[in-house]
PyMOL Python script that loads the backbone (N, CA, C, O; Angstrom):
from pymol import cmd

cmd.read_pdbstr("""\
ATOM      1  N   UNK A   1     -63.322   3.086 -98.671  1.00  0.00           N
ATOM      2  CA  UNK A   1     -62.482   4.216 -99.039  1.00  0.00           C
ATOM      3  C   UNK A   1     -61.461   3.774-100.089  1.00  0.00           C
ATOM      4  O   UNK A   1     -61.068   2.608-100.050  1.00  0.00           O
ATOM      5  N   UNK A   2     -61.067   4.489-100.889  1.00  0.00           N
ATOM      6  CA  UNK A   2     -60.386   4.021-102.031  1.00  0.00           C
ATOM      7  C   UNK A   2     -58.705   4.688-101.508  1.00  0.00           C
ATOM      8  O   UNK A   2     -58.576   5.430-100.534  1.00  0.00           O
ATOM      9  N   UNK A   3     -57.933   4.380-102.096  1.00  0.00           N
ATOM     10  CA  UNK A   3     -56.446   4.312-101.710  1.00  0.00           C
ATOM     11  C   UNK A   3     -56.038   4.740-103.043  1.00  0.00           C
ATOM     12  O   UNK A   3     -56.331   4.456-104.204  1.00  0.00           O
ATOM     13  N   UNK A   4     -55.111   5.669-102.321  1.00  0.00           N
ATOM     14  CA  UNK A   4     -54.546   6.629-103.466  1.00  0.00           C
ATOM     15  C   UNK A   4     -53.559   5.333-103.881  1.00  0.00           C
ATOM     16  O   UNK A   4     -53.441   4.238-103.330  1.00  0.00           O
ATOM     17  N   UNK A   5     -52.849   5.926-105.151  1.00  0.00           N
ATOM     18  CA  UNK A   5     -51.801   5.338-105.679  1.00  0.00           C
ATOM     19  C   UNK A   5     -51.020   6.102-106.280  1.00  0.00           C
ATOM     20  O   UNK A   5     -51.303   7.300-106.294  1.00  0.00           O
ATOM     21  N   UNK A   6     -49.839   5.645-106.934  1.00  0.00           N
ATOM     22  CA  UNK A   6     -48.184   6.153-106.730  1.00  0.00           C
ATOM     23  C   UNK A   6     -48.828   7.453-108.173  1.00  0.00           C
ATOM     24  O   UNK A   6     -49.256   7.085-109.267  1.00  0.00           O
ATOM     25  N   UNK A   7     -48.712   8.834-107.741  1.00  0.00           N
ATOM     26  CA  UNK A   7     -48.941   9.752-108.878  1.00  0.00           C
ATOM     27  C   UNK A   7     -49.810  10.241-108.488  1.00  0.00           C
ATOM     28  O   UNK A   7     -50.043  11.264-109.133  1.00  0.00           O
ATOM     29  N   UNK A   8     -50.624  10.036-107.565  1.00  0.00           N
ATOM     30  CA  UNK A   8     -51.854  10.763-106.934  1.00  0.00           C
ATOM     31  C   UNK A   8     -51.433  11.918-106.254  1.00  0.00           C
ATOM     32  O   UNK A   8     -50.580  12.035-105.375  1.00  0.00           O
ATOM     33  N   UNK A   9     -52.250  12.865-106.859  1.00  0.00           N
ATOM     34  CA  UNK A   9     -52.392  13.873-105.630  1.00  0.00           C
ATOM     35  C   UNK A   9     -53.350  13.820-104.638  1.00  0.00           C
ATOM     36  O   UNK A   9     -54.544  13.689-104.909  1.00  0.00           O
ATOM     37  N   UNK A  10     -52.811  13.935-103.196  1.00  0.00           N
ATOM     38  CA  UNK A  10     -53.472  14.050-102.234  1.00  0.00           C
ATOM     39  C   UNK A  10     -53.418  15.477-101.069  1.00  0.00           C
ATOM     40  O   UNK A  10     -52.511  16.308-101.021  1.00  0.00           O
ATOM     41  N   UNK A  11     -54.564  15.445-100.270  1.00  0.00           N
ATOM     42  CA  UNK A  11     -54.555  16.604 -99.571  1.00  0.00           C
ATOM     43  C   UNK A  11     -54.817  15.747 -98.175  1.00  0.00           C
ATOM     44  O   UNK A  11     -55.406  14.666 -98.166  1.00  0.00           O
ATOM     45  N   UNK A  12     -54.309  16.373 -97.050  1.00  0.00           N
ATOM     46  CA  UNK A  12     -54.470  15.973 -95.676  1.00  0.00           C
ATOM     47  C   UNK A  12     -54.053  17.310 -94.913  1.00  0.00           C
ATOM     48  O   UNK A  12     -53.779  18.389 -95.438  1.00  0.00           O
ATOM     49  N   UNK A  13     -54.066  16.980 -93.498  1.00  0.00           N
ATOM     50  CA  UNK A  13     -53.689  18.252 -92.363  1.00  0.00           C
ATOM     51  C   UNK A  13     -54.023  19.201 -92.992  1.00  0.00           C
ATOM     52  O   UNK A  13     -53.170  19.894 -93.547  1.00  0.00           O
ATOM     53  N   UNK A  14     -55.258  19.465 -93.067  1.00  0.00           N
ATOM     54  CA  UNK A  14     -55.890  20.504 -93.164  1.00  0.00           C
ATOM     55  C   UNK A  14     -55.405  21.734 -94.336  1.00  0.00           C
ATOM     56  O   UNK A  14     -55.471  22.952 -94.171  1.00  0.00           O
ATOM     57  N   UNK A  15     -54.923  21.016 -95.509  1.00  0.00           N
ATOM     58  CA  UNK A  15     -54.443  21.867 -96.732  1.00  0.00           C
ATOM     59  C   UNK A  15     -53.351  21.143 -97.212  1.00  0.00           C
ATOM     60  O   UNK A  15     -53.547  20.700 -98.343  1.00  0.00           O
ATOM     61  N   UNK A  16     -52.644  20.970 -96.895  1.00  0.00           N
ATOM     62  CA  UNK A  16     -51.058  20.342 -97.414  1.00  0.00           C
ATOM     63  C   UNK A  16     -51.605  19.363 -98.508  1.00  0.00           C
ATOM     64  O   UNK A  16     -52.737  18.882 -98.549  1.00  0.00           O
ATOM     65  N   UNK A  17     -50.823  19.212 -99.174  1.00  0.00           N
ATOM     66  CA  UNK A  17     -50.769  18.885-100.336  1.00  0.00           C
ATOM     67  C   UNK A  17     -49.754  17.963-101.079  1.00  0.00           C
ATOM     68  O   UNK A  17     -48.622  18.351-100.790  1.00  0.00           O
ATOM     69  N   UNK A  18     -49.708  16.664-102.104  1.00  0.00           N
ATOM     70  CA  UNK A  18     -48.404  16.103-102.342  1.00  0.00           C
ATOM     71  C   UNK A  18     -48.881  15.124-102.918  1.00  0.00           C
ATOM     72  O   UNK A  18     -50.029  14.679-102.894  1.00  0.00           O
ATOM     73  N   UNK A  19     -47.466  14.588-103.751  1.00  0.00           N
ATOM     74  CA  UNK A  19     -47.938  13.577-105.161  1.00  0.00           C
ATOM     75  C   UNK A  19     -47.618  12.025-104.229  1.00  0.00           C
ATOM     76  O   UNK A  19     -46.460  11.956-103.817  1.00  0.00           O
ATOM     77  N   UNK A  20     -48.290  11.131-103.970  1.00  0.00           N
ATOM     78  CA  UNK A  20     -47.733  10.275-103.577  1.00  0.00           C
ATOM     79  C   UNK A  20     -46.740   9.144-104.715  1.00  0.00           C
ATOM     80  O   UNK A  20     -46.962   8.708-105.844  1.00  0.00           O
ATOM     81  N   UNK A  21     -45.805   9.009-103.913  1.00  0.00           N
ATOM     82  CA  UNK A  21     -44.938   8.195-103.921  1.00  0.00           C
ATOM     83  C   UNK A  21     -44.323   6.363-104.127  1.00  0.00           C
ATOM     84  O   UNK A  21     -43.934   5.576-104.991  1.00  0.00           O
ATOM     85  N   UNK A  22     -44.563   6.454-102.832  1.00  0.00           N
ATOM     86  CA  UNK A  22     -44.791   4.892-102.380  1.00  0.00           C
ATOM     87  C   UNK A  22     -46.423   4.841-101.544  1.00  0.00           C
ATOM     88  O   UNK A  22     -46.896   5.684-100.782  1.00  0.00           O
ATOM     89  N   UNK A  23     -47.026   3.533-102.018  1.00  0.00           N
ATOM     90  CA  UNK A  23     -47.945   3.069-101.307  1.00  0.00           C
ATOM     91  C   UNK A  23     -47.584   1.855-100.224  1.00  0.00           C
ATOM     92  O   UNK A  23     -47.032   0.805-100.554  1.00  0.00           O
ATOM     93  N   UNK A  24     -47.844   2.068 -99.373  1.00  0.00           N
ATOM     94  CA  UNK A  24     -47.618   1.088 -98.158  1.00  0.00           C
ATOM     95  C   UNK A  24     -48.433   0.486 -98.007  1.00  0.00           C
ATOM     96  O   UNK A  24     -49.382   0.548 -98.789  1.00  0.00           O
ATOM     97  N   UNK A  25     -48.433  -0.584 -96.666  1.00  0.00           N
ATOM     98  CA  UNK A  25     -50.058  -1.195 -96.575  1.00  0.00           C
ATOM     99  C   UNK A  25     -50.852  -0.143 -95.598  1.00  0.00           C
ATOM    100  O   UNK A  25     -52.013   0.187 -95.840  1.00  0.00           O
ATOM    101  N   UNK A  26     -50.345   0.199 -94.821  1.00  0.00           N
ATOM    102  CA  UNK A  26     -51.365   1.297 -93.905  1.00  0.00           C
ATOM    103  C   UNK A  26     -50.783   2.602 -93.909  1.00  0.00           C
ATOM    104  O   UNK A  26     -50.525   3.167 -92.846  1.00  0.00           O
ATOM    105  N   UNK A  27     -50.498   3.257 -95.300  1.00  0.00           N
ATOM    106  CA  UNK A  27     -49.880   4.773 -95.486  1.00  0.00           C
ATOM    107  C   UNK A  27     -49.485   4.908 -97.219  1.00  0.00           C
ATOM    108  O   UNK A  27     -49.729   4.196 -98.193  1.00  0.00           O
ATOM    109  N   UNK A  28     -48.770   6.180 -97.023  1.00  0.00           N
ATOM    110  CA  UNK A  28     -48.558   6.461 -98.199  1.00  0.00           C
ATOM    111  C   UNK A  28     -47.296   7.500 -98.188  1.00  0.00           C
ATOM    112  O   UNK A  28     -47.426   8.388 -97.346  1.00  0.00           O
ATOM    113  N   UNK A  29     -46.038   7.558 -99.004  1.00  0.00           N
ATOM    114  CA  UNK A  29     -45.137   8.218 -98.736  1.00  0.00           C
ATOM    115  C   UNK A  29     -45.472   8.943 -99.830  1.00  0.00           C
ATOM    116  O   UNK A  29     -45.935   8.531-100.894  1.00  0.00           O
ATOM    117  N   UNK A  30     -45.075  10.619 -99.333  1.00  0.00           N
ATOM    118  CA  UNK A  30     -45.784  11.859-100.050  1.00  0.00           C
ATOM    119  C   UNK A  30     -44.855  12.920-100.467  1.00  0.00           C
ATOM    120  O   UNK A  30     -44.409  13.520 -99.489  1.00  0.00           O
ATOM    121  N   UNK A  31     -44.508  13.260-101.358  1.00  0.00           N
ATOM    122  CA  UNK A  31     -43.988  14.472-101.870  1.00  0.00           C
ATOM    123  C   UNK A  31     -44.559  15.460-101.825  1.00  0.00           C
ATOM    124  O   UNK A  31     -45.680  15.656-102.294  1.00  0.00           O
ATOM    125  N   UNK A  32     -43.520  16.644-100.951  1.00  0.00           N
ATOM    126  CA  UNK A  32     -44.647  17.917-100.786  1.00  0.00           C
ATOM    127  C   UNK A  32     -43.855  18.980-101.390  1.00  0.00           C
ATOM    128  O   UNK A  32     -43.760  20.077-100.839  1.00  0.00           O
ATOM    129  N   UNK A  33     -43.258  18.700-102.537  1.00  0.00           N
ATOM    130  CA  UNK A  33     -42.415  20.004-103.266  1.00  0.00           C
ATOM    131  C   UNK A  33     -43.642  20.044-103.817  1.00  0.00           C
ATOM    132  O   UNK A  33     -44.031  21.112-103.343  1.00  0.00           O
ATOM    133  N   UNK A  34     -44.752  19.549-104.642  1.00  0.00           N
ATOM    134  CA  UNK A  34     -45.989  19.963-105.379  1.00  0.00           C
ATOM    135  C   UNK A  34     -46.314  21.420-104.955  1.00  0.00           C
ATOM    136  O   UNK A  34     -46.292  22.449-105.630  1.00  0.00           O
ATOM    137  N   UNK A  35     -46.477  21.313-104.256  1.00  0.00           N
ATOM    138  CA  UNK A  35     -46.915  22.868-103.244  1.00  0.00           C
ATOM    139  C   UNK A  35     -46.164  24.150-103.576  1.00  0.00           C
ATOM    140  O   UNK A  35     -44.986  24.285-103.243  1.00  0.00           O
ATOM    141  N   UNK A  36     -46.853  25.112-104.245  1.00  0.00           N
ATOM    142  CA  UNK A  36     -46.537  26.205-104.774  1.00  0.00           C
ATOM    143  C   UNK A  36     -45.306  26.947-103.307  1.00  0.00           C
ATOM    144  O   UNK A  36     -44.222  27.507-103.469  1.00  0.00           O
ATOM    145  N   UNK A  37     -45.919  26.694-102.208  1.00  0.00           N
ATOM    146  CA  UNK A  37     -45.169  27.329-101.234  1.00  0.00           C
ATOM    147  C   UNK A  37     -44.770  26.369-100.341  1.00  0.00           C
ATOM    148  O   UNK A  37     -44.762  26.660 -99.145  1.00  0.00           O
ATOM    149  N   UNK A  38     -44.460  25.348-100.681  1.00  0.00           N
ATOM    150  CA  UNK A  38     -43.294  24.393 -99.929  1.00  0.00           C
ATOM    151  C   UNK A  38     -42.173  25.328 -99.678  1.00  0.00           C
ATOM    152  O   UNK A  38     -42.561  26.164 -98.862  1.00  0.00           O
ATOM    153  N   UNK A  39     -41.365  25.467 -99.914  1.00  0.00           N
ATOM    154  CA  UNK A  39     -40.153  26.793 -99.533  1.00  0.00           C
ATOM    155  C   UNK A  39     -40.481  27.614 -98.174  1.00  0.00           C
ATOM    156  O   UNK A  39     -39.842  27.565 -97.123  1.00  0.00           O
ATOM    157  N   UNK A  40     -41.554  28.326 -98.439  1.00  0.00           N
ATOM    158  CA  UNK A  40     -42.533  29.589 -97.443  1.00  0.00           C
ATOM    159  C   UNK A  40     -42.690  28.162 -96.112  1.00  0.00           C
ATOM    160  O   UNK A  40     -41.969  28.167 -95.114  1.00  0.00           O
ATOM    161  N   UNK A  41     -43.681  27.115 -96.358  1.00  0.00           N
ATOM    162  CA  UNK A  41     -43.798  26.134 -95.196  1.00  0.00           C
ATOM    163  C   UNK A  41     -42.698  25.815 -94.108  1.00  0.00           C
ATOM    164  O   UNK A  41     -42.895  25.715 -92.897  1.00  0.00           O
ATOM    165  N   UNK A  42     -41.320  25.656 -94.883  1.00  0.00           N
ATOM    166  CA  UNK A  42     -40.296  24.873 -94.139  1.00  0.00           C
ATOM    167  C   UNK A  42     -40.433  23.820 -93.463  1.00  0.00           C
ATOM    168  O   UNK A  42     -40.193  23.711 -92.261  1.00  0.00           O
ATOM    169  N   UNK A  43     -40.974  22.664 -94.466  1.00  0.00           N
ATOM    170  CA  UNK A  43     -41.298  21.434 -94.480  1.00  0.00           C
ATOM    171  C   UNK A  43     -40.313  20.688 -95.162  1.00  0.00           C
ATOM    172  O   UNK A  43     -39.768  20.912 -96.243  1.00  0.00           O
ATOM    173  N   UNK A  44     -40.119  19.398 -94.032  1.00  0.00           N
ATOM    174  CA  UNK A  44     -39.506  18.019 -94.932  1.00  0.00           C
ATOM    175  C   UNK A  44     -39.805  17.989 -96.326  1.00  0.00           C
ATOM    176  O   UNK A  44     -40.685  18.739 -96.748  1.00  0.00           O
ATOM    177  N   UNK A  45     -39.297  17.356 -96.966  1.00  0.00           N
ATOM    178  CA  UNK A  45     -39.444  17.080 -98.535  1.00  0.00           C
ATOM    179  C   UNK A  45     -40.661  16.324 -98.361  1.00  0.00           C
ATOM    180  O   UNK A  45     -41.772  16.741 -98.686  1.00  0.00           O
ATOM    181  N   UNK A  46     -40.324  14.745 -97.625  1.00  0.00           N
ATOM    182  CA  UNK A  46     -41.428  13.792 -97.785  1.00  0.00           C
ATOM    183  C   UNK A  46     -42.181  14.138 -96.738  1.00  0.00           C
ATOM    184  O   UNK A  46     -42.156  15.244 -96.197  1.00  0.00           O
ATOM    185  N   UNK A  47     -43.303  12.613 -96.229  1.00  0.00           N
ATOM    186  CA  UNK A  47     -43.830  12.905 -95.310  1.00  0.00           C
ATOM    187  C   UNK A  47     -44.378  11.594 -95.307  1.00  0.00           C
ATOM    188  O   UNK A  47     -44.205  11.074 -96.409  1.00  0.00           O
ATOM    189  N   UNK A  48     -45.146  10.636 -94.265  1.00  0.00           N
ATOM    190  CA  UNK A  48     -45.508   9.425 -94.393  1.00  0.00           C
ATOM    191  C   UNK A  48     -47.051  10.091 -93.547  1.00  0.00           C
ATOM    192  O   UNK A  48     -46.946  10.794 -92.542  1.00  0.00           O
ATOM    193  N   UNK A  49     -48.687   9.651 -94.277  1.00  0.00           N
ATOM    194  CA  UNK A  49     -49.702   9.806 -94.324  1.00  0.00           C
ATOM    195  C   UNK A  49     -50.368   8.596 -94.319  1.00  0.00           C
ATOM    196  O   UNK A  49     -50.203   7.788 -95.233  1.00  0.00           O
ATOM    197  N   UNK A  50     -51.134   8.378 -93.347  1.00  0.00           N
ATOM    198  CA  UNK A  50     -51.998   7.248 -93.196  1.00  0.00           C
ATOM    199  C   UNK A  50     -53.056   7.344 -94.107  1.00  0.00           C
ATOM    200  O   UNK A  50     -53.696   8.323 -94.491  1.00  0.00           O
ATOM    201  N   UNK A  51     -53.139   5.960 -94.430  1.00  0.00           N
ATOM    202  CA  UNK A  51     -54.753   6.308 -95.557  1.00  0.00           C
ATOM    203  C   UNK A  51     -56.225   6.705 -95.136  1.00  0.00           C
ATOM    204  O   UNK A  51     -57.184   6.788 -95.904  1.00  0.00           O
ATOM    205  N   UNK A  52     -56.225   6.954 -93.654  1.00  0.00           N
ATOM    206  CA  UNK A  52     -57.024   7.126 -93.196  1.00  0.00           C
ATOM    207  C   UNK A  52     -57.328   8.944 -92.888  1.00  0.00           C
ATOM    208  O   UNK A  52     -58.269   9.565 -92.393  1.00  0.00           O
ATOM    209  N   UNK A  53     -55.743   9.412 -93.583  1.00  0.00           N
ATOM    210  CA  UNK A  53     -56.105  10.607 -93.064  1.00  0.00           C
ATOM    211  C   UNK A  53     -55.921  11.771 -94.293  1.00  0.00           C
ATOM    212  O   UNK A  53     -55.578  12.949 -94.197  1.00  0.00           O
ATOM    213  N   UNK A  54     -56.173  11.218 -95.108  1.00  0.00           N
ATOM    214  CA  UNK A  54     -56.382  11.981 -96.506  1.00  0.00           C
ATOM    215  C   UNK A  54     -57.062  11.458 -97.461  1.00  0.00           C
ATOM    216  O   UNK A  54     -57.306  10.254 -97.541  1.00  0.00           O
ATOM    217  N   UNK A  55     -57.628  12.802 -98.719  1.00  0.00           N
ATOM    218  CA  UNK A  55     -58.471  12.506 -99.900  1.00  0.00           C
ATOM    219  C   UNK A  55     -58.081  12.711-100.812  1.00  0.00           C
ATOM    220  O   UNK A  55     -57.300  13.655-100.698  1.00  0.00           O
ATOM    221  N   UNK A  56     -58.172  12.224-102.197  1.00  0.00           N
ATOM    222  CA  UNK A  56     -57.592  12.180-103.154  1.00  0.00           C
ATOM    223  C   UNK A  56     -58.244  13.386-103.226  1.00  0.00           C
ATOM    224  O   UNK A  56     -59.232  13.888-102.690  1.00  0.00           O
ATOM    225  N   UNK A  57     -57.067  13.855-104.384  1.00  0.00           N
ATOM    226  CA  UNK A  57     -57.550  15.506-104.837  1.00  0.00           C
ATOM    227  C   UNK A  57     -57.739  15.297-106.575  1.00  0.00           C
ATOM    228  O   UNK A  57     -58.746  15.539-107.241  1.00  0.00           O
ATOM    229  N   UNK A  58     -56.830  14.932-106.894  1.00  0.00           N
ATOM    230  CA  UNK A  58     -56.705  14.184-108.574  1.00  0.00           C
ATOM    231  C   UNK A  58     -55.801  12.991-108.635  1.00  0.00           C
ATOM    232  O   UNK A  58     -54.910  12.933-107.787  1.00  0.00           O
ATOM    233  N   UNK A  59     -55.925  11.841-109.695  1.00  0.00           N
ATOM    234  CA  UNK A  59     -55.623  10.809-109.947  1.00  0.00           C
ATOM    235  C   UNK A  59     -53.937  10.324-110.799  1.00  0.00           C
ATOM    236  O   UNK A  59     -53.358   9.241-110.886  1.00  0.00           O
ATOM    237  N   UNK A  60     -53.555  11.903-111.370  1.00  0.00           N
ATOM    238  CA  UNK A  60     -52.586  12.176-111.444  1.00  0.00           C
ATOM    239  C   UNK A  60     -52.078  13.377-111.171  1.00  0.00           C
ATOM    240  O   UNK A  60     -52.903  14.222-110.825  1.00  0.00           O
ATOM    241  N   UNK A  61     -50.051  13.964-111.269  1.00  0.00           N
ATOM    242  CA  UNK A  61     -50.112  14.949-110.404  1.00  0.00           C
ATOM    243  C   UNK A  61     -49.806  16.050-111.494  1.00  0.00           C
ATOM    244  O   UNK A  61     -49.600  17.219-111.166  1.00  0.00           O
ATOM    245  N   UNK A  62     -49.783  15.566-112.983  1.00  0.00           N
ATOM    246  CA  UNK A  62     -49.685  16.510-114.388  1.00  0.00           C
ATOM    247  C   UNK A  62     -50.815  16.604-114.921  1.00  0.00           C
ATOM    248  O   UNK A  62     -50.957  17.253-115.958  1.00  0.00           O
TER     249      UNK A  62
END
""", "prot")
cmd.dss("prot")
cmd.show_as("cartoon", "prot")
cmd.util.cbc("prot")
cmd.orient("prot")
């Protein structure tokens, strides 16, 4: 499995969406303002995502 890196967009939990951040060794810290309806969600800003539990969506987030 390939591992996102810092600028990636990724998708996990079943839709959510976010540019990662920091890469960790077993995660990835995620920005979820990307998300047209972050606001509507009432979600944390960040979020910490195991690499096991998301797919890259694109390789950058522009």
């Amino acid at each position: 499995m390939k591992k996102a890196e810092v600028g990636y967009v990724i998708e996990f939990k079943e839709g959510l969406r976010g540019v990662v951040e920091k890469v960790n060794e077993n995660s990835v810290i995620v920005d979820l303002t990307y998300m047209d309806n972050y606001r509507d969600l009432e979600l944390d800003q960040r979020t910490v995502v195991n690499h096991k539990n998301y797919k890259i969506i694109r390789e950058n987030a522009i």
